[in-house]
Biopython code that builds the backbone (N, CA, C, O; Angstrom):
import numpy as np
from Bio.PDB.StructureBuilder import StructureBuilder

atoms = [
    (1, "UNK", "N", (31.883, 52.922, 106.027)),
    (1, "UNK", "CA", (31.483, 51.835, 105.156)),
    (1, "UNK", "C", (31.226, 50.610, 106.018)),
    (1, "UNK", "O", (32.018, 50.321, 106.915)),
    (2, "UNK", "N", (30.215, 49.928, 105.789)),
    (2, "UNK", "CA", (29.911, 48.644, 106.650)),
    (2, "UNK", "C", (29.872, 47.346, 105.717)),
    (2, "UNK", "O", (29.126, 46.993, 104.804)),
    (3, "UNK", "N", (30.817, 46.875, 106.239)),
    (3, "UNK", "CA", (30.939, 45.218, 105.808)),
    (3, "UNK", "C", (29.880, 44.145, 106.108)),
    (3, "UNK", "O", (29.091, 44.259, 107.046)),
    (4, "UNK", "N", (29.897, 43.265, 105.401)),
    (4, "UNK", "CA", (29.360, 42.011, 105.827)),
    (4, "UNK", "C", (30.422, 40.759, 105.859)),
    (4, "UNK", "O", (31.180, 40.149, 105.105)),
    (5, "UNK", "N", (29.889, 40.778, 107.505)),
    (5, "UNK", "CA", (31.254, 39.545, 107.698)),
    (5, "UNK", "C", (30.602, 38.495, 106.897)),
    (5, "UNK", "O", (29.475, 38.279, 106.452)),
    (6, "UNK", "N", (32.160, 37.733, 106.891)),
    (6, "UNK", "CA", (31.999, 36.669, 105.276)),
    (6, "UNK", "C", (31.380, 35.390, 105.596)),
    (6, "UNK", "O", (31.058, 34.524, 104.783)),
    (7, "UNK", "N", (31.241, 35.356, 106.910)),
    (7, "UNK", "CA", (30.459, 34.132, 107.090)),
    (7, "UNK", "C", (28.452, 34.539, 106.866)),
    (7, "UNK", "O", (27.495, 33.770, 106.770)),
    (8, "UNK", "N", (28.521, 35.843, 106.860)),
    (8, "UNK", "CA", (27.060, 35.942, 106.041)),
    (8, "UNK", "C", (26.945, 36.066, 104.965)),
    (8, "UNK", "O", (25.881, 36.430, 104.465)),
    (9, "UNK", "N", (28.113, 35.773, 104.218)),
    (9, "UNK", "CA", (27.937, 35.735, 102.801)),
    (9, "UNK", "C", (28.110, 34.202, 102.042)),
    (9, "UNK", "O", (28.098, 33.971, 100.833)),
    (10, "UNK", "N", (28.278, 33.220, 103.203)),
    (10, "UNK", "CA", (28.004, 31.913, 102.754)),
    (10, "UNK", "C", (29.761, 31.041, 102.440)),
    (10, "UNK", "O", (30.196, 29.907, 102.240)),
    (11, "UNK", "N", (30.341, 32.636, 102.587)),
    (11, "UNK", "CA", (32.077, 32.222, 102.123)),
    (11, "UNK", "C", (31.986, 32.575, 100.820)),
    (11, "UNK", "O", (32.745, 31.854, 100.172)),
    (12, "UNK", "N", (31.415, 33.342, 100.141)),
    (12, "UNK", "CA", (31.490, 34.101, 99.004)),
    (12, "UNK", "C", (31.860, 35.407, 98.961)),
    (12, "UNK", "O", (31.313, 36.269, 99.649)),
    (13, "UNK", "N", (32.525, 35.563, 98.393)),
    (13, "UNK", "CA", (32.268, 37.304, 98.026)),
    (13, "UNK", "C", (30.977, 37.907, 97.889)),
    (13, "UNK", "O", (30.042, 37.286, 97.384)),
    (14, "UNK", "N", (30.850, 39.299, 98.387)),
    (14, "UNK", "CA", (29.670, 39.977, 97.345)),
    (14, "UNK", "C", (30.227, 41.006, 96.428)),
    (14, "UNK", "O", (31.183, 41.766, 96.584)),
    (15, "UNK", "N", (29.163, 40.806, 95.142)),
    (15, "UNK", "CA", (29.611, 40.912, 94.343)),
    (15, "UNK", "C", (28.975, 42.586, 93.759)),
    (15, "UNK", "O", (27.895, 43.022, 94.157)),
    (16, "UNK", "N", (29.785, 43.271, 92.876)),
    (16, "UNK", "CA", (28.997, 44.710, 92.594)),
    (16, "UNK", "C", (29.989, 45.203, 91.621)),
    (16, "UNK", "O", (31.018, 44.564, 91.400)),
    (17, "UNK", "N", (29.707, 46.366, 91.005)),
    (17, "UNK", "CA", (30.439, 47.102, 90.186)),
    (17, "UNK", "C", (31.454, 47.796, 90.973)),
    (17, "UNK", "O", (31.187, 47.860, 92.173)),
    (18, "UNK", "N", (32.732, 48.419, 90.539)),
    (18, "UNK", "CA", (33.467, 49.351, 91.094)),
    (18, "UNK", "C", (34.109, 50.248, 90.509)),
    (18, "UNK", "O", (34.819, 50.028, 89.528)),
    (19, "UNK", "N", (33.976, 51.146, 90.931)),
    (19, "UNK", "CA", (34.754, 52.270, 89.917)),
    (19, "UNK", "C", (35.963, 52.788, 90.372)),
    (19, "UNK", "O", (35.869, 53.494, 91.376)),
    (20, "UNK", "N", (37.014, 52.634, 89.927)),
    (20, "UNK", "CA", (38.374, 53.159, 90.094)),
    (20, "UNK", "C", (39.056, 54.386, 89.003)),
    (20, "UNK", "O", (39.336, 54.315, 87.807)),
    (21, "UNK", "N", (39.144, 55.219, 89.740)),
    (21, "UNK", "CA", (39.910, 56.203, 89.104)),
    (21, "UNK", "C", (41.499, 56.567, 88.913)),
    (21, "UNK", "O", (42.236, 57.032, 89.782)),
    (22, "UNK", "N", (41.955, 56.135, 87.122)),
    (22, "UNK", "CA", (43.608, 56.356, 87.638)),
    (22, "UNK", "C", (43.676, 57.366, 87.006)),
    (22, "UNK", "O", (42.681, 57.967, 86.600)),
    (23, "UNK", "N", (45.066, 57.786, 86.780)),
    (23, "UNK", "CA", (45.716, 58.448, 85.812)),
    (23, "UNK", "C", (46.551, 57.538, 84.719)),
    (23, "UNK", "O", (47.109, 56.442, 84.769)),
    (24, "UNK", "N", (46.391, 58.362, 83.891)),
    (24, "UNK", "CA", (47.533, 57.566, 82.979)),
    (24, "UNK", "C", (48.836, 57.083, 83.363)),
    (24, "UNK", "O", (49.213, 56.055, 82.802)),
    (25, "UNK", "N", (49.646, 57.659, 84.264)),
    (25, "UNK", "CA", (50.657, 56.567, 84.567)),
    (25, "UNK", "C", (50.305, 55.239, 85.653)),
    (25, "UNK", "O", (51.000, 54.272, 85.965)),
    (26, "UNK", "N", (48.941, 55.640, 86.065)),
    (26, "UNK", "CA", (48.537, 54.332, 87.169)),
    (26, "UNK", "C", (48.130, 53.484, 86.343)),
    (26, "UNK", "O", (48.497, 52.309, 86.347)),
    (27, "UNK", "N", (47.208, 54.054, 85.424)),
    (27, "UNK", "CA", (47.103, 52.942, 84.406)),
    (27, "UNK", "C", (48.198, 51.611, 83.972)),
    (27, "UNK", "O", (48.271, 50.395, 84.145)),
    (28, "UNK", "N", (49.096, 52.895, 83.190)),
    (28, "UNK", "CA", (50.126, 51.840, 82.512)),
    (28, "UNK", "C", (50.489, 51.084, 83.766)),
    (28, "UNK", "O", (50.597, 49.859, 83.719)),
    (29, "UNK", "N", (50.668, 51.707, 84.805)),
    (29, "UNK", "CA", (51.533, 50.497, 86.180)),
    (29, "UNK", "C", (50.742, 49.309, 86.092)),
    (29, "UNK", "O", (51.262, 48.216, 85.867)),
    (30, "UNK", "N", (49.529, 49.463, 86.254)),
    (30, "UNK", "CA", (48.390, 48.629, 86.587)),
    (30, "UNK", "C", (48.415, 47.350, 85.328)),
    (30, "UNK", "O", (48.417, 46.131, 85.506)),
    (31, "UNK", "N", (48.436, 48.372, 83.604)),
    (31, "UNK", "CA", (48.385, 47.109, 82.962)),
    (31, "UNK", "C", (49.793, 46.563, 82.987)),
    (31, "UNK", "O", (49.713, 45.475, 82.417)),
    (32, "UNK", "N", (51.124, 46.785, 83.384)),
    (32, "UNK", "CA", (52.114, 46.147, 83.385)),
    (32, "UNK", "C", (51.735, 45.186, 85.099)),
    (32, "UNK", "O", (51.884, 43.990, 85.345)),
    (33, "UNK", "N", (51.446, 45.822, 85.604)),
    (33, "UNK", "CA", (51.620, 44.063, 86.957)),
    (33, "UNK", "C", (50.677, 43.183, 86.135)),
    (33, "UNK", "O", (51.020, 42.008, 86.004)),
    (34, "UNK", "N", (49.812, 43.487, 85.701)),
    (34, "UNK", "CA", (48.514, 42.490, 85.440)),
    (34, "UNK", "C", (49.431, 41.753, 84.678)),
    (34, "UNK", "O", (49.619, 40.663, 85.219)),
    (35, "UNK", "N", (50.235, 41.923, 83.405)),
    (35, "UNK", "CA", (50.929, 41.326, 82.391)),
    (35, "UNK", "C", (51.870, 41.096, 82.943)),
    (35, "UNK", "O", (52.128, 39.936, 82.625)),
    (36, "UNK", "N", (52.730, 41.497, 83.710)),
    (36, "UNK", "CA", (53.598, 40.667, 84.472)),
    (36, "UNK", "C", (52.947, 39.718, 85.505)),
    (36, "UNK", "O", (53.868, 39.188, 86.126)),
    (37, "UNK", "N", (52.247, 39.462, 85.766)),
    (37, "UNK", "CA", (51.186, 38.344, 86.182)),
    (37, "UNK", "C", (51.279, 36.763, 85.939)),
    (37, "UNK", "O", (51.623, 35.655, 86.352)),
    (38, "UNK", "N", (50.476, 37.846, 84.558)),
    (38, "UNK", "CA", (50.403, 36.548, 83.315)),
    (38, "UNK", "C", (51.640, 35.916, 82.985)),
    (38, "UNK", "O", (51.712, 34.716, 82.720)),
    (39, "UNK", "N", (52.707, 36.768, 82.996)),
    (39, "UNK", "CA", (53.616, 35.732, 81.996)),
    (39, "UNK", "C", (54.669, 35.529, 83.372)),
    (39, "UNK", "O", (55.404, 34.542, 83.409)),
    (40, "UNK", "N", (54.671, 36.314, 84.236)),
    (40, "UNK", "CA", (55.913, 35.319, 85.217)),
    (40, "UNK", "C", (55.374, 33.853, 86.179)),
    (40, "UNK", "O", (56.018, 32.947, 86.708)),
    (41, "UNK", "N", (53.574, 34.211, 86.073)),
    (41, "UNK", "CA", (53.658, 32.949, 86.850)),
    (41, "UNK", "C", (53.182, 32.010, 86.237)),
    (41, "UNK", "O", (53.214, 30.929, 86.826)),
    (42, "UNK", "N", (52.581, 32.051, 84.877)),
    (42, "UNK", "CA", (52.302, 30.963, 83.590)),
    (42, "UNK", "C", (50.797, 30.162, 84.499)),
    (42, "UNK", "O", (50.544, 28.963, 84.622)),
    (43, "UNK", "N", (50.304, 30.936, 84.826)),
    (43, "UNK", "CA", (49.540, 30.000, 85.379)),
    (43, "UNK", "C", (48.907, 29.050, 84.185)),
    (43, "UNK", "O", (48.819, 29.337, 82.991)),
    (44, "UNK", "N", (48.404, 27.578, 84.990)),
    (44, "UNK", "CA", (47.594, 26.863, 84.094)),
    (44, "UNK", "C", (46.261, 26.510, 84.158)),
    (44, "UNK", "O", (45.574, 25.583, 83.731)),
    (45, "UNK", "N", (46.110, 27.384, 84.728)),
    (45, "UNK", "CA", (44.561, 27.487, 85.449)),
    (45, "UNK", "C", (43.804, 27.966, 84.246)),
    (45, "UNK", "O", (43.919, 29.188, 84.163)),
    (46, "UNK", "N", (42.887, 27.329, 83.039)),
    (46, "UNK", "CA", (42.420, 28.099, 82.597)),
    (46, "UNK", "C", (41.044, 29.006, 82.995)),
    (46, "UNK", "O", (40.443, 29.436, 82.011)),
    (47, "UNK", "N", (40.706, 29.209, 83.776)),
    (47, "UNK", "CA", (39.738, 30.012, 84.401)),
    (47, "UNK", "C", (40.476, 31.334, 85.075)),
    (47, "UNK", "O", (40.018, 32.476, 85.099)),
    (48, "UNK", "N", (41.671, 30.901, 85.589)),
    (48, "UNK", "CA", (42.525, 32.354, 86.271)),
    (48, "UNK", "C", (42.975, 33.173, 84.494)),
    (48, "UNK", "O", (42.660, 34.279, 84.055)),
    (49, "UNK", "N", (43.613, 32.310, 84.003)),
    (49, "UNK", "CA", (44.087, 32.902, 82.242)),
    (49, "UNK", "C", (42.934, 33.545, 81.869)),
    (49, "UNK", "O", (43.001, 34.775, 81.858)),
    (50, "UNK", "N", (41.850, 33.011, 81.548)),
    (50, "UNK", "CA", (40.589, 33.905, 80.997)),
    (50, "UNK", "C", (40.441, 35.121, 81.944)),
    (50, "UNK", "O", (40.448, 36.306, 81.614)),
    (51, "UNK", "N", (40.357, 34.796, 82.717)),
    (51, "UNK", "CA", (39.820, 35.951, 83.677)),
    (51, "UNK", "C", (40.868, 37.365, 83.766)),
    (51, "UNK", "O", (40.475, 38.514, 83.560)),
    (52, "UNK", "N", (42.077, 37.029, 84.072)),
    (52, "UNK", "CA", (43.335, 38.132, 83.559)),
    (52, "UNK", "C", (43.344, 38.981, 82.240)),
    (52, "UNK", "O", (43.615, 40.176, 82.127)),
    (53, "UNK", "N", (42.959, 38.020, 81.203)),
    (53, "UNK", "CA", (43.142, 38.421, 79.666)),
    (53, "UNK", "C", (41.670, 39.215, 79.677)),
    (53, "UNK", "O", (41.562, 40.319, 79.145)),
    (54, "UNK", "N", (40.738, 38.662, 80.220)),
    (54, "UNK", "CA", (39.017, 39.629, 80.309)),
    (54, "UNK", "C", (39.818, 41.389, 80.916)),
    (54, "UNK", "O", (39.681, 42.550, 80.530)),
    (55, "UNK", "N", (40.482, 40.845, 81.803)),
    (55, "UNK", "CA", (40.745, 42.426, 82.838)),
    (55, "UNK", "C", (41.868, 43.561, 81.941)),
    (55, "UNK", "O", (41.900, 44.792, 81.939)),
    (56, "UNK", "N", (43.053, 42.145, 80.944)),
    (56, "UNK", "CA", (44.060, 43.375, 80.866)),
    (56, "UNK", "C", (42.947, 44.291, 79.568)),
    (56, "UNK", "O", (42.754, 45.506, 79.519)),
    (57, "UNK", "N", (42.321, 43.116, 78.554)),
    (57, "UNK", "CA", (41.394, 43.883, 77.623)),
    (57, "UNK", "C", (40.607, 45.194, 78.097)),
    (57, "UNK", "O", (40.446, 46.340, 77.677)),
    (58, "UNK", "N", (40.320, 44.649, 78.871)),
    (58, "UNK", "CA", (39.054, 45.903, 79.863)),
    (58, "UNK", "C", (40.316, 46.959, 80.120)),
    (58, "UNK", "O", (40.314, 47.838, 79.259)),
    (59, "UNK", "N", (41.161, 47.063, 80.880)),
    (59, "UNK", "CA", (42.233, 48.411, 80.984)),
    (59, "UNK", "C", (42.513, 48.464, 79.899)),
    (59, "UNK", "O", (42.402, 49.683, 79.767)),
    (60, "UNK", "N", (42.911, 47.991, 78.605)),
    (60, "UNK", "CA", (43.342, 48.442, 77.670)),
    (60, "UNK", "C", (42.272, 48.937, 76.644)),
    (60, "UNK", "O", (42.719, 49.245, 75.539)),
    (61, "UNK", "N", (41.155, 49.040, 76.809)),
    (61, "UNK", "CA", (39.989, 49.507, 76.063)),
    (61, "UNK", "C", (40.351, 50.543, 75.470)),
    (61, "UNK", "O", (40.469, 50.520, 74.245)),
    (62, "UNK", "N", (40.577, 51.547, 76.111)),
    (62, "UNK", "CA", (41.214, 53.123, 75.572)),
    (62, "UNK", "C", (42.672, 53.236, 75.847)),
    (62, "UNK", "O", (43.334, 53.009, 76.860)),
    (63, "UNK", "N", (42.940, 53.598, 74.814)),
    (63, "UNK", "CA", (44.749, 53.422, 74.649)),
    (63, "UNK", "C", (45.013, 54.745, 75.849)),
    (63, "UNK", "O", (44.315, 55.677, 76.248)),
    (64, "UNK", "N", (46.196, 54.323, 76.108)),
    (64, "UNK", "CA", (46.853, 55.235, 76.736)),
    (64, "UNK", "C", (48.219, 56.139, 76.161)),
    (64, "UNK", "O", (49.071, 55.511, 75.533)),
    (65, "UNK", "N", (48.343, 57.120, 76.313)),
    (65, "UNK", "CA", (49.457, 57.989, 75.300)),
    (65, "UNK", "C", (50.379, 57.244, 76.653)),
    (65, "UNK", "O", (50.089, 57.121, 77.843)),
    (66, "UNK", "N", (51.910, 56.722, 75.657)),
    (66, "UNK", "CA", (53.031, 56.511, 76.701)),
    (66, "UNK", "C", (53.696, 57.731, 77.096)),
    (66, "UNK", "O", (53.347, 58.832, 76.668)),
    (67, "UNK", "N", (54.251, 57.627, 77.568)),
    (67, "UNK", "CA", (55.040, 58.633, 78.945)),
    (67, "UNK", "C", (56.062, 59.137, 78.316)),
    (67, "UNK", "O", (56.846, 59.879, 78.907)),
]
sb = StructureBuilder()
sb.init_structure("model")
sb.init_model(0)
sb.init_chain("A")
sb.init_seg("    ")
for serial, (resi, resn, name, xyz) in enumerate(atoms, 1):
    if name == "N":
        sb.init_residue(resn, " ", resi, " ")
    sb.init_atom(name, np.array(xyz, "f"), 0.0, 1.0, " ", f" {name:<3s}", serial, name[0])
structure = sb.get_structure()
């Protein structure tokens, strides 16, 4: 895989789709840090808050059977 160092990217990220594959218990791990996130560090950033609550929605799209 070849990078682009970040000074050719202006100090931005580049940006693209990604696809990650879990299982159902990576899942649930995944939506519990995200939500433990949210509520242990209270951020007040509202742009970081939107952006968390966009992601846990998106993992939680399709329910997951609990364990």
């Amino acid at each position: 895989m070849t990078r682009t160092p970040r000074s050719a990217l202006g100090g931005r990220y580049a940006r693209g789709m990604k696809t990650l594959e879990l299982d159902d218990d990576e899942l649930r791990l995944l939506v519990a840090a995200v939500r433990s996130y949210l509520d242990d560090f209270g951020h007040e950033e509202a742009d970081v808050l939107r952006r968390v609550k966009q992601l846990l929605a998106k993992l939680q799209a399709e329910p997951v059977p609990p364990a």
